[in-house]
C-alpha positions as protocol buffer text, in pm:
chain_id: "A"
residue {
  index: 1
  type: UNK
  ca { x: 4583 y: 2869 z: -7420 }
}
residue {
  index: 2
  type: UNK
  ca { x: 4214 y: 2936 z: -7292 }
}
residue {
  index: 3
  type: UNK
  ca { x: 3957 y: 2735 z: -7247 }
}
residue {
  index: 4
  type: UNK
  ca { x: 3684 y: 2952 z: -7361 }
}
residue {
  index: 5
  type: UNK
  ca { x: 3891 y: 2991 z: -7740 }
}
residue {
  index: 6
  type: UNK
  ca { x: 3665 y: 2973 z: -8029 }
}
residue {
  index: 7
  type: UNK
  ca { x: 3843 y: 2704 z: -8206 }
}
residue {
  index: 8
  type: UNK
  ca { x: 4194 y: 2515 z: -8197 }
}
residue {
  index: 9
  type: UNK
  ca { x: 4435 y: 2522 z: -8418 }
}
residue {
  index: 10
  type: UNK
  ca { x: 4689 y: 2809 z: -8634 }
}
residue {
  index: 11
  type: UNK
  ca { x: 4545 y: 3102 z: -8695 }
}
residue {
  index: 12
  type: UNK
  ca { x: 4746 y: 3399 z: -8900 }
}
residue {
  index: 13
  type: UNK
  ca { x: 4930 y: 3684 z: -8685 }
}
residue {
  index: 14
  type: UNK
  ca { x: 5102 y: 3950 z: -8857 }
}
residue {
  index: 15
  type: UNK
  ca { x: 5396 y: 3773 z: -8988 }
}
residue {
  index: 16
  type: UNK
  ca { x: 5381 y: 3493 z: -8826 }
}
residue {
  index: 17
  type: UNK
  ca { x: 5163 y: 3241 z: -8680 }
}
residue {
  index: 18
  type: UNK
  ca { x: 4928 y: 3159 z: -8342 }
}
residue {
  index: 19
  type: UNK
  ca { x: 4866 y: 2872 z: -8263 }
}
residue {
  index: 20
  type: UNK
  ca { x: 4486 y: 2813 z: -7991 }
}
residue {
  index: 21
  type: UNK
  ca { x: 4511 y: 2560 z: -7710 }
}
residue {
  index: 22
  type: UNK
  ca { x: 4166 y: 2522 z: -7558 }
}
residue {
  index: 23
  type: UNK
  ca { x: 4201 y: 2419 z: -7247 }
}
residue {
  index: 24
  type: UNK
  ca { x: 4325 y: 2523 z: -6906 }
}
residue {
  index: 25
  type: UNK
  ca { x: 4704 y: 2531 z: -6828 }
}
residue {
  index: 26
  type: UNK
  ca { x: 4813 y: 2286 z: -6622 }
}
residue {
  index: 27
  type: UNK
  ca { x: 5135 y: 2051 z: -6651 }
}
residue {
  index: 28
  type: UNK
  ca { x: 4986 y: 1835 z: -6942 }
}
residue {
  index: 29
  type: UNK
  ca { x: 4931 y: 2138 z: -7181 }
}
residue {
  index: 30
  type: UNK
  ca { x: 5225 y: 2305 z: -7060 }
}
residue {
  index: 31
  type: UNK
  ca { x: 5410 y: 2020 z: -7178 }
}
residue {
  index: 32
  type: UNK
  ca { x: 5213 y: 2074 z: -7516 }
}
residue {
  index: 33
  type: UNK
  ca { x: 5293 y: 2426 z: -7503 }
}
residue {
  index: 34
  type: UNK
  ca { x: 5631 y: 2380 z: -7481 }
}
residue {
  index: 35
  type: UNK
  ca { x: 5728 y: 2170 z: -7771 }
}
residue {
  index: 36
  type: UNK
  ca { x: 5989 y: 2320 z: -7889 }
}
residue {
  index: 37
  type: UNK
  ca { x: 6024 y: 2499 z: -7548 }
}
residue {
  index: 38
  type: UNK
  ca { x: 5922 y: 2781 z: -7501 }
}
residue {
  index: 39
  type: UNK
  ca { x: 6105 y: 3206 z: -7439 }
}
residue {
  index: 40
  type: UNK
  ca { x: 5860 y: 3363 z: -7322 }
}
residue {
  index: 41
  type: UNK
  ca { x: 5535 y: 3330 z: -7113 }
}
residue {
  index: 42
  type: UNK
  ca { x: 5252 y: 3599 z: -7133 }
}
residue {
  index: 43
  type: UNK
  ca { x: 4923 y: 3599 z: -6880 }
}
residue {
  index: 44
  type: UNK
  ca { x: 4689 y: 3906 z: -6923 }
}
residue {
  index: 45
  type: UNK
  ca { x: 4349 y: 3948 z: -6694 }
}
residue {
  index: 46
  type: UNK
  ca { x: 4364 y: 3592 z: -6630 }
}
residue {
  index: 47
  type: UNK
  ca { x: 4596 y: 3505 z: -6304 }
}
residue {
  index: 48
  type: UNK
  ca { x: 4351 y: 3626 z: -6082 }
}
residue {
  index: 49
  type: UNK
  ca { x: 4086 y: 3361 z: -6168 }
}
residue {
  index: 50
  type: UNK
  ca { x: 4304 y: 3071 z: -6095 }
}
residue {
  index: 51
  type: UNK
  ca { x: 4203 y: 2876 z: -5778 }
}
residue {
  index: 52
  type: UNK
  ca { x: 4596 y: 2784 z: -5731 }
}
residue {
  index: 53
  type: UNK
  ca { x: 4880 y: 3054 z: -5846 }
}
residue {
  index: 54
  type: UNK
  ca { x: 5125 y: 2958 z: -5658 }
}
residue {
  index: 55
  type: UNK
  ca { x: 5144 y: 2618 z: -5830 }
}
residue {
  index: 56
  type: UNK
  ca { x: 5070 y: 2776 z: -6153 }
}
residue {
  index: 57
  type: UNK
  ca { x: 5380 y: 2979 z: -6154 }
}
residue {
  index: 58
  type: UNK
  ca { x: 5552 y: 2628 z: -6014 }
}
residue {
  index: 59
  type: UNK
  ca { x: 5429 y: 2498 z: -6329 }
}
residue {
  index: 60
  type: UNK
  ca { x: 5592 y: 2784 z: -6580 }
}
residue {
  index: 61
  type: UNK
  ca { x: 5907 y: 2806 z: -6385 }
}
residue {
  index: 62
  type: UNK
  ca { x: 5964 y: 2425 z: -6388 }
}
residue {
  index: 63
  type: UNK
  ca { x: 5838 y: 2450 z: -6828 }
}
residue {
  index: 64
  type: UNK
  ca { x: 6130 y: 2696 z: -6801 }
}
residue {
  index: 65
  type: UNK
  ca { x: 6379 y: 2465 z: -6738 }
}
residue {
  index: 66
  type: UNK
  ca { x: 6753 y: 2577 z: -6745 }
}
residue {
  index: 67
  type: UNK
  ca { x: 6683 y: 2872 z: -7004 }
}
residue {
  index: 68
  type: UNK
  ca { x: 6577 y: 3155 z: -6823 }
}
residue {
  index: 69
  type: UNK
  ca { x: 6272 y: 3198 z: -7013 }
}
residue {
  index: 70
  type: UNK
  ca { x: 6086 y: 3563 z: -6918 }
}
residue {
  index: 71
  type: UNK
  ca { x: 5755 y: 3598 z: -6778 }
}
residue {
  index: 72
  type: UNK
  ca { x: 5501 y: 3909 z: -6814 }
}
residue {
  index: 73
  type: UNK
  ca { x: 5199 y: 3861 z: -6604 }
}
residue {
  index: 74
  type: UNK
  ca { x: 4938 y: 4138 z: -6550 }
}
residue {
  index: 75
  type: UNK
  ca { x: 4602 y: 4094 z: -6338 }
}
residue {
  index: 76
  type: UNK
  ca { x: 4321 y: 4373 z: -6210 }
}
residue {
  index: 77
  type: UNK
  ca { x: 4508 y: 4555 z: -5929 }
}
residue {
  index: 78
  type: UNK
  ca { x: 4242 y: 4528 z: -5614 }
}
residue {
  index: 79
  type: UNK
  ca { x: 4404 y: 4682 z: -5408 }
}
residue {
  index: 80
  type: UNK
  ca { x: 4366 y: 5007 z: -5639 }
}
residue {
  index: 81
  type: UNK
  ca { x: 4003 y: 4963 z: -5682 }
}
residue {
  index: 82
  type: UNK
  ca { x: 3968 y: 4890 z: -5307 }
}
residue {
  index: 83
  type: UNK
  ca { x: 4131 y: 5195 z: -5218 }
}
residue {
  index: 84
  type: UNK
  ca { x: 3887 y: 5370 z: -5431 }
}
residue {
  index: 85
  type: UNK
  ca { x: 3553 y: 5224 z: -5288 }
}
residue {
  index: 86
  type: UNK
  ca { x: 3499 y: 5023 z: -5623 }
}
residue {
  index: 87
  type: UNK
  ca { x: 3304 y: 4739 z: -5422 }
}
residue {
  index: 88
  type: UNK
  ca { x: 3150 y: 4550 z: -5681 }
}
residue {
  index: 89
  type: UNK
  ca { x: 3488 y: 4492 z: -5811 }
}
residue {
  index: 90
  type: UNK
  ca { x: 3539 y: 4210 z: -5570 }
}
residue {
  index: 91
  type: UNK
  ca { x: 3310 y: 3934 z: -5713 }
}
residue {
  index: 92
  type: UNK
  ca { x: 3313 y: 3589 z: -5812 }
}
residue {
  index: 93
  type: UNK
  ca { x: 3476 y: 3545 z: -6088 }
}
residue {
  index: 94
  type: UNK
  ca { x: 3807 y: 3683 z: -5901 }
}
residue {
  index: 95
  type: UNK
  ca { x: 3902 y: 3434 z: -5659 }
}
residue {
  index: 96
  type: UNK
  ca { x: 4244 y: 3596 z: -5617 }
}
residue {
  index: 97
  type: UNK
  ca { x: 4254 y: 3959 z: -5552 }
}
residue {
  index: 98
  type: UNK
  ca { x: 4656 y: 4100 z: -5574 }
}
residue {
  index: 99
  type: UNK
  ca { x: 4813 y: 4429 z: -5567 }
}
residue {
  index: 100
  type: UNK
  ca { x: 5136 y: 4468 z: -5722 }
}
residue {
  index: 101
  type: UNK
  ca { x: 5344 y: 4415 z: -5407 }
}
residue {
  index: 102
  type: UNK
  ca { x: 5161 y: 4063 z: -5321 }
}
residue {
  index: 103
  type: UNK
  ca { x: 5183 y: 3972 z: -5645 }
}
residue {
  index: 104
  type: UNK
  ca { x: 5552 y: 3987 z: -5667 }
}
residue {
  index: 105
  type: UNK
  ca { x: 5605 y: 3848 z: -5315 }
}
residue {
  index: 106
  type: UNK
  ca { x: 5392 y: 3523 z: -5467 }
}
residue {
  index: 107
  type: UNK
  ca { x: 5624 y: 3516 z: -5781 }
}
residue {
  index: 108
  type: UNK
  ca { x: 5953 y: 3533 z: -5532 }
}
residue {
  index: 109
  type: UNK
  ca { x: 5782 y: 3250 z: -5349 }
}
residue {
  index: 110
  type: UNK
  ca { x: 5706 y: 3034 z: -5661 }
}
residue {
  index: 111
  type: UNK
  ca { x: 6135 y: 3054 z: -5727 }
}
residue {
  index: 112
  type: UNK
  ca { x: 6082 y: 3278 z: -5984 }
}
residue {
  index: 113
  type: UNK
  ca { x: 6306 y: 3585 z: -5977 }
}
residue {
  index: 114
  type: UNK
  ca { x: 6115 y: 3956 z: -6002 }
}
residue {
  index: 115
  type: UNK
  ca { x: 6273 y: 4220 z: -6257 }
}
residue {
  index: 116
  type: UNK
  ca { x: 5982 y: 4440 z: -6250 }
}
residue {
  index: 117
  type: UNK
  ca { x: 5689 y: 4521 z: -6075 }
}
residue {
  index: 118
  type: UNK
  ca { x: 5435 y: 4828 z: -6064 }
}
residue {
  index: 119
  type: UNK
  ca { x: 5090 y: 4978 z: -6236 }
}
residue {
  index: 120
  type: UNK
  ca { x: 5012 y: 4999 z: -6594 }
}
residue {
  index: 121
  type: UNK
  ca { x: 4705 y: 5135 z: -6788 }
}
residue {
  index: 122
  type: UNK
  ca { x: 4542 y: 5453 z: -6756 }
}
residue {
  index: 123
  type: UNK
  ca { x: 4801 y: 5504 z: -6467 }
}
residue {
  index: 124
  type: UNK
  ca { x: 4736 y: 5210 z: -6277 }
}
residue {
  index: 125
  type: UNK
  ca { x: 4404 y: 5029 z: -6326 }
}
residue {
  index: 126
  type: UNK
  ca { x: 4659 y: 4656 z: -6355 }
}
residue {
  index: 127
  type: UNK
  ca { x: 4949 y: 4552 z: -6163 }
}
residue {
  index: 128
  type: UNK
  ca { x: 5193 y: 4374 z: -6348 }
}
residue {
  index: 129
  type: UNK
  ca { x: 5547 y: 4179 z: -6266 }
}
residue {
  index: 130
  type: UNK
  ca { x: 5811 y: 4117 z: -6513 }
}
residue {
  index: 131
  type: UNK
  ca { x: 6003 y: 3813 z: -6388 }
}
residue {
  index: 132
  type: UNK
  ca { x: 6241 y: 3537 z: -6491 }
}
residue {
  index: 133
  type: UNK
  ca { x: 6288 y: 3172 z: -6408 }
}
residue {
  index: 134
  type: UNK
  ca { x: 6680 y: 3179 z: -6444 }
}
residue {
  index: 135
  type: UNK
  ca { x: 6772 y: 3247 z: -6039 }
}
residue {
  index: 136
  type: UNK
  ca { x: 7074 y: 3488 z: -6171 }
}
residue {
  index: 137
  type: UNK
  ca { x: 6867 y: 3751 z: -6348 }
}
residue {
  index: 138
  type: UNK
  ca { x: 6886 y: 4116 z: -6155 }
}
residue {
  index: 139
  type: UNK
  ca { x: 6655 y: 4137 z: -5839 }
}
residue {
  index: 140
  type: UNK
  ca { x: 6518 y: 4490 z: -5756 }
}
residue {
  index: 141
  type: UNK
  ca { x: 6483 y: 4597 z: -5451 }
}
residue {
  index: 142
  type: UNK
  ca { x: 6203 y: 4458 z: -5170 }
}
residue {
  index: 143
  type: UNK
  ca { x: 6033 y: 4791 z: -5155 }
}
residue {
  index: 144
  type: UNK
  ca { x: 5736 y: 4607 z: -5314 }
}
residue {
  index: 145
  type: UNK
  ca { x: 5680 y: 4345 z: -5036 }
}
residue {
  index: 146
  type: UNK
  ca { x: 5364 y: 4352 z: -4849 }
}
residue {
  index: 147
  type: UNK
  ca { x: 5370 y: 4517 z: -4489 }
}
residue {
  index: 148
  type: UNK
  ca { x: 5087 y: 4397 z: -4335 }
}
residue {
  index: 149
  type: UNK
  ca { x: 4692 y: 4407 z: -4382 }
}
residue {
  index: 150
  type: UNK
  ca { x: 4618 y: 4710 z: -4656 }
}
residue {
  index: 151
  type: UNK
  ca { x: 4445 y: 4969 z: -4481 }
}
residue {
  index: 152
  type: UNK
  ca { x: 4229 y: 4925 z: -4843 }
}
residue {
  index: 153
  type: UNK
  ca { x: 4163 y: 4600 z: -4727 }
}
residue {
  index: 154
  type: UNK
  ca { x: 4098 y: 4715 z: -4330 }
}
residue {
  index: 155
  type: UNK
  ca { x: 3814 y: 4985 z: -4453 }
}
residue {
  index: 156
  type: UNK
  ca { x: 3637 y: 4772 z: -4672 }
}
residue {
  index: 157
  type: UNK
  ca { x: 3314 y: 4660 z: -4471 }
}
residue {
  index: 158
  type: UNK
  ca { x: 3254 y: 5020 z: -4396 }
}
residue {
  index: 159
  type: UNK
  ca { x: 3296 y: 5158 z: -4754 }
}
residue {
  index: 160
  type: UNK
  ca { x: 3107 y: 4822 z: -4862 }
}
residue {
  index: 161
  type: UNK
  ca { x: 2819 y: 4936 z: -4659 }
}
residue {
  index: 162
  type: UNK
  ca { x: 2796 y: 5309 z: -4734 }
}
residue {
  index: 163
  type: UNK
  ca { x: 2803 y: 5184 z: -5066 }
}
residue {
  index: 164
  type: UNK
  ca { x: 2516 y: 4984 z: -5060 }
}
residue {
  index: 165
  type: UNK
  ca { x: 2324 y: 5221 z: -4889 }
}
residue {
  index: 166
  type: UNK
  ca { x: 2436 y: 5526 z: -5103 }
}
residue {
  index: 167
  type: UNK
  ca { x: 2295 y: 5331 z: -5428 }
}
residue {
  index: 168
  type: UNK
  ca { x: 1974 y: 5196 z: -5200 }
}
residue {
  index: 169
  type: UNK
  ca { x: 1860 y: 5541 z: -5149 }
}
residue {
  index: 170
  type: UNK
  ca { x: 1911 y: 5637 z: -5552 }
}
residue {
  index: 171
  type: UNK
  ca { x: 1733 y: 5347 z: -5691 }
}
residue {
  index: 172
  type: UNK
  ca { x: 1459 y: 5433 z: -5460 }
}
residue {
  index: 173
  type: UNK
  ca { x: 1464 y: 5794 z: -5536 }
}
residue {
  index: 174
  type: UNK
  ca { x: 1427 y: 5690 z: -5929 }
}
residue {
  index: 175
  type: UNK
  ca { x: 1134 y: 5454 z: -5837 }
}
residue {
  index: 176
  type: UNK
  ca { x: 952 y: 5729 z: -5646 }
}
residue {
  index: 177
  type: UNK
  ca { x: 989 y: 5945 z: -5972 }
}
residue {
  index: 178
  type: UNK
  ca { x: 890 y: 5715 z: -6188 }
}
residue {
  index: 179
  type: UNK
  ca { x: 1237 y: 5642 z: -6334 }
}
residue {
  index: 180
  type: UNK
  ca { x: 1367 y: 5391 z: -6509 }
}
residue {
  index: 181
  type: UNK
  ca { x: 1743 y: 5246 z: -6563 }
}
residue {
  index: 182
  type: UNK
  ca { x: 1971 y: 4971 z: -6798 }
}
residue {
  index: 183
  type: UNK
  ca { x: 2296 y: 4831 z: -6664 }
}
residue {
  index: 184
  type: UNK
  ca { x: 2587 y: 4856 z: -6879 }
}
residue {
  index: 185
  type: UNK
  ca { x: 2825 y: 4614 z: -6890 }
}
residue {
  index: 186
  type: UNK
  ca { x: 2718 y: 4236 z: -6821 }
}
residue {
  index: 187
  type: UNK
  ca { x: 3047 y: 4110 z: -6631 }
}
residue {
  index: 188
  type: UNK
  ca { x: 3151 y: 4063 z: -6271 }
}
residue {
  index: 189
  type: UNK
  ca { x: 3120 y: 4400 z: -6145 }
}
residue {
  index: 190
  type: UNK
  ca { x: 2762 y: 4382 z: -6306 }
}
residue {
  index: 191
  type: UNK
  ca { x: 2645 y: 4100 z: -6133 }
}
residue {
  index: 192
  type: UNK
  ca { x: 2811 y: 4191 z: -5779 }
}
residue {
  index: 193
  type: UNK
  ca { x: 2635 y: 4511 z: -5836 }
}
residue {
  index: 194
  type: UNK
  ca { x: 2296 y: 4372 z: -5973 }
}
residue {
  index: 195
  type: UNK
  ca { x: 2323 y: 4084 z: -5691 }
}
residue {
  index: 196
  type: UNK
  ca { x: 2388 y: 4296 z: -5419 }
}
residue {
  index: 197
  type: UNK
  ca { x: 2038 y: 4545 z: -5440 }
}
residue {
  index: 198
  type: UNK
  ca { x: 1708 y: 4469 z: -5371 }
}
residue {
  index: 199
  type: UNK
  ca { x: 1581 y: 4726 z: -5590 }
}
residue {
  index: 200
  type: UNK
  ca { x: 1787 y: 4667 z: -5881 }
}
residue {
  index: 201
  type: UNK
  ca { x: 1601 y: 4351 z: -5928 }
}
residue {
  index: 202
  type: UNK
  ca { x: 1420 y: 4270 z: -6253 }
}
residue {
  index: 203
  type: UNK
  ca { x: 1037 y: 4308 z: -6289 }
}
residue {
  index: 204
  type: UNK
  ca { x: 1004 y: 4452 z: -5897 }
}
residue {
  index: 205
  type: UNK
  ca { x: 1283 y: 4677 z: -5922 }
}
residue {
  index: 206
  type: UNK
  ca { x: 1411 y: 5018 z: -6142 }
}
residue {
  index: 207
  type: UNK
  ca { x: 1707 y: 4861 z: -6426 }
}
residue {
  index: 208
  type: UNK
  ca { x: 1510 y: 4610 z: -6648 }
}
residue {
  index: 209
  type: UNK
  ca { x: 1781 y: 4494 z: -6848 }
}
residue {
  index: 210
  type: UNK
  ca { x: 2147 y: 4513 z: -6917 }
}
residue {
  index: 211
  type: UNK
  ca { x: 2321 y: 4604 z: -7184 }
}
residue {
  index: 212
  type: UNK
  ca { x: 2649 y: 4465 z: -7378 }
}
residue {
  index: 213
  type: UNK
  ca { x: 2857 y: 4517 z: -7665 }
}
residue {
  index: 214
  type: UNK
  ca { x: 2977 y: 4089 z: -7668 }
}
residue {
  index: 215
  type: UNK
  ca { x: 2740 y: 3950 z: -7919 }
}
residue {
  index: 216
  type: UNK
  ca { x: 2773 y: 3585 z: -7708 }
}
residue {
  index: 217
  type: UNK
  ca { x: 2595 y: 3700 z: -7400 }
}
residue {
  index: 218
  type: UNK
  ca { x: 2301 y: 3865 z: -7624 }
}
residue {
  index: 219
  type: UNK
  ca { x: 1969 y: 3661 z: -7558 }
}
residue {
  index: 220
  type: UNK
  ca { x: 2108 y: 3529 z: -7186 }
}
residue {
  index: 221
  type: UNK
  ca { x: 2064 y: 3630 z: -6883 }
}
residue {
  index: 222
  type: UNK
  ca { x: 2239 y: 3771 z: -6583 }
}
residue {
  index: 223
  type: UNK
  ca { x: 2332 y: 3526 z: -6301 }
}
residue {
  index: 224
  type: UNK
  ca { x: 2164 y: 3547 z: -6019 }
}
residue {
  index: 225
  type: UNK
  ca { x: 1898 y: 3787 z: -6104 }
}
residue {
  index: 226
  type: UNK
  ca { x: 1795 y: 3675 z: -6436 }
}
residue {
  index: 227
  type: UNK
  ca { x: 1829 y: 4009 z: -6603 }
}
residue {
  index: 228
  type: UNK
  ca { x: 1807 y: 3986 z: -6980 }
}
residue {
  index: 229
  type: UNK
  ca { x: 2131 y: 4073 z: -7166 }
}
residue {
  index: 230
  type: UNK
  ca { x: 2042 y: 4300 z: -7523 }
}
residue {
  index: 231
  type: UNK
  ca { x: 2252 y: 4447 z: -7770 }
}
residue {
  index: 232
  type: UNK
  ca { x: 2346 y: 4809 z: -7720 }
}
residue {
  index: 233
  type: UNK
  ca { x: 2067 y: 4868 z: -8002 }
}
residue {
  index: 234
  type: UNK
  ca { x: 1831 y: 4798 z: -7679 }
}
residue {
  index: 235
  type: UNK
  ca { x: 1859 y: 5180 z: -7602 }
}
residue {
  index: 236
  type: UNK
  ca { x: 1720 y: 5322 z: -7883 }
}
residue {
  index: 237
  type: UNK
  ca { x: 1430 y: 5053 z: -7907 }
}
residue {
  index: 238
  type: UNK
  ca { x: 1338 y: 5076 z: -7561 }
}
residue {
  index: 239
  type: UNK
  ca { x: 1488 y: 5413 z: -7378 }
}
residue {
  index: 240
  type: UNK
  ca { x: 1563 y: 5419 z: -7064 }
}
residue {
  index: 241
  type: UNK
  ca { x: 1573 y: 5705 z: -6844 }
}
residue {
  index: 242
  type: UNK
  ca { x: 1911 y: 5623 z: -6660 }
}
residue {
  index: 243
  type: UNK
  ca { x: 2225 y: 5408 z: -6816 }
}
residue {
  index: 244
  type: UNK
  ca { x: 2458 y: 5308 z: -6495 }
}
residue {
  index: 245
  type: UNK
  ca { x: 2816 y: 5247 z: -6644 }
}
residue {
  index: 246
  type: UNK
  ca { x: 3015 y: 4944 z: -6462 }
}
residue {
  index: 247
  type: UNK
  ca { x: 3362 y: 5109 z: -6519 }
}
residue {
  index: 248
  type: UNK
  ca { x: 3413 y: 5543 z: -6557 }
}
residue {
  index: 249
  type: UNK
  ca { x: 3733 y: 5423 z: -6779 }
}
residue {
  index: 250
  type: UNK
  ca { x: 3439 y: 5339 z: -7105 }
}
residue {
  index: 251
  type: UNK
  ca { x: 3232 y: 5615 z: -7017 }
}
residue {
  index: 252
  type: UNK
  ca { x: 3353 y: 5844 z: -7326 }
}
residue {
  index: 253
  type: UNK
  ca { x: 3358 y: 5526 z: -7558 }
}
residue {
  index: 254
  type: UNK
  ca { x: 2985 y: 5420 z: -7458 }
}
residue {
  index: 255
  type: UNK
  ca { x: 2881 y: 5776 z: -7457 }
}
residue {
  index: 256
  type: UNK
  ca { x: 2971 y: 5812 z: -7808 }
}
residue {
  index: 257
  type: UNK
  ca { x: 2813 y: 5490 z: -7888 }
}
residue {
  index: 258
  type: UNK
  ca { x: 2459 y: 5579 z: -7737 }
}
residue {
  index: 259
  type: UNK
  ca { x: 2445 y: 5883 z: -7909 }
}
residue {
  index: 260
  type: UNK
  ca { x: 2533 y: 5750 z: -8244 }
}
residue {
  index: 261
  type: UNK
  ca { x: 2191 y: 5535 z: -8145 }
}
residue {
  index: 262
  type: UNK
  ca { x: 1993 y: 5844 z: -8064 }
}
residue {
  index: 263
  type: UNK
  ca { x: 1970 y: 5792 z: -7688 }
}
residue {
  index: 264
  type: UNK
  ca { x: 2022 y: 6141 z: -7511 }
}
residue {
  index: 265
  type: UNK
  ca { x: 1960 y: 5985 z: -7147 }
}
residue {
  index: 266
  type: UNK
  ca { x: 2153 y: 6032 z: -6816 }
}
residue {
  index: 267
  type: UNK
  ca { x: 2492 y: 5850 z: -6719 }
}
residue {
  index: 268
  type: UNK
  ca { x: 2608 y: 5710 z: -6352 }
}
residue {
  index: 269
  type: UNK
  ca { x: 2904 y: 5535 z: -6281 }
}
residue {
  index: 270
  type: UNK
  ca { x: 2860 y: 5254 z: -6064 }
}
């Protein structure tokens, strides 16, 4: 179920069958959704975009019924990336930003019963909660609950600041020297990081375009500045002397993909 899904309908899956919902889950597709009812409930990089997740997970737990059905939800863990000064992760498209203990305290508060809990991928770039609707499944322990105000959370003007300025000072060290720069990666952490400097501006400032590899965003532009989004061919046709790189965890990936296009240029991670 996603609004954004190319087309409805059953498409083929391995043995099997998959059937698209486009539209957002609420309790008149979940009642779609779970004809015949549904075992299972997966949400991947999609939780933390919904304006209300507390009645979301009201919504699944009540689909549930008396079966027990398990859930497996896994979203962007901010406090992580907070932690680690990544401040353009905090941008609009995220208008929930969990770890992995508040995002098992709001599952326990929803009625939903917590198995699991923790970090996944490359060590712990997600947080993730394994839960089940049936109120007699195995609780862990409440070493997960929140304590307070993250000092992640607590330090974040400063490092937001230092951040700014830090980048302030490179772009205008690359203008000085005649430098010029492409922005990889048109998402959120893009645009909070486009958005948020003067000098990264199109036409007035040092990056003049962005690059990225989703053929749907090719021909548009960036919100808020207007910076065109190109194919990654746009490096080879039009070099620049800098590629910043939204997230270090693609930096081997795109680095093997700009040389296979003959650009030789520097890196930066954002």
């Amino acid at each position: 179920m996603d609004p954004t899904a190319p087309r409805e309908g059953r498409e083929p899956a391995g043995g099997g069958a998959v059937e698209l919902i486009r539209a957002y889950f609420d309790d008149r597709t979940a009642r779609r959704a779970n004809d015949p009812p549904v075992d299972f409930v997966c949400c991947l990089s999609a939780f933390e975009h919904v304006p209300e997740p507390a009645a979301l997970l009201r919504t699944v737990r009540d689909m549930s019924g008396d079966r027990g059905a398990g859930l497996y939800f896994e979203v962007f863990d901010a406090r992580r990336a907070l932690g680690r000064g990544e401040i353009w992760s905090v941008h609009y498209e995220q208008c929930n930003l969990f770890g992995a203990a508040s995002l098992a305290a709001l599952f326990r508060h929803a009625g939903l019963t917590v198995t699991d809990a923790g970090n996944c991928y490359a060590g712990d770039q997600y947080a993730f909660v394994d839960a089940a609707a049936d109120p007699a499944a195995a609780d862990p322990p409440d070493d997960l609950e929140p304590d307070g105000l993250p000092p992640e959370l607590a330090s974040f003007s400063a490092a937001h600041r230092a951040k700014r300025a830090e980048w302030s000072d490179r772009l205008a060290g690359w203008r000085s020297a005649g430098k010029t720069a492409a922005f990889w990666g048109a998402a959120g952490k893009g645009v909070t990081f486009l958005n948020s400097l003067p000098l990264a501006a199109p036409g007035d400032g040092v990056i003049g375009f962005v690059v990225d590899s989703n053929p749907d965003k090719h021909g548009r532009f960036l919100p808020g500045t207007g910076h065109p989004i190109l194919p990654p061919a746009a490096l080879a046709e039009n070099p620049p002397d800098v590629v910043i790189l939204s997230n270090a965890l693609y930096e081997q990936e795109i680095r093997r993909q700009a040389a296979g296009l003959g650009f030789d240029g520097e890196f930066v991670i954002a």
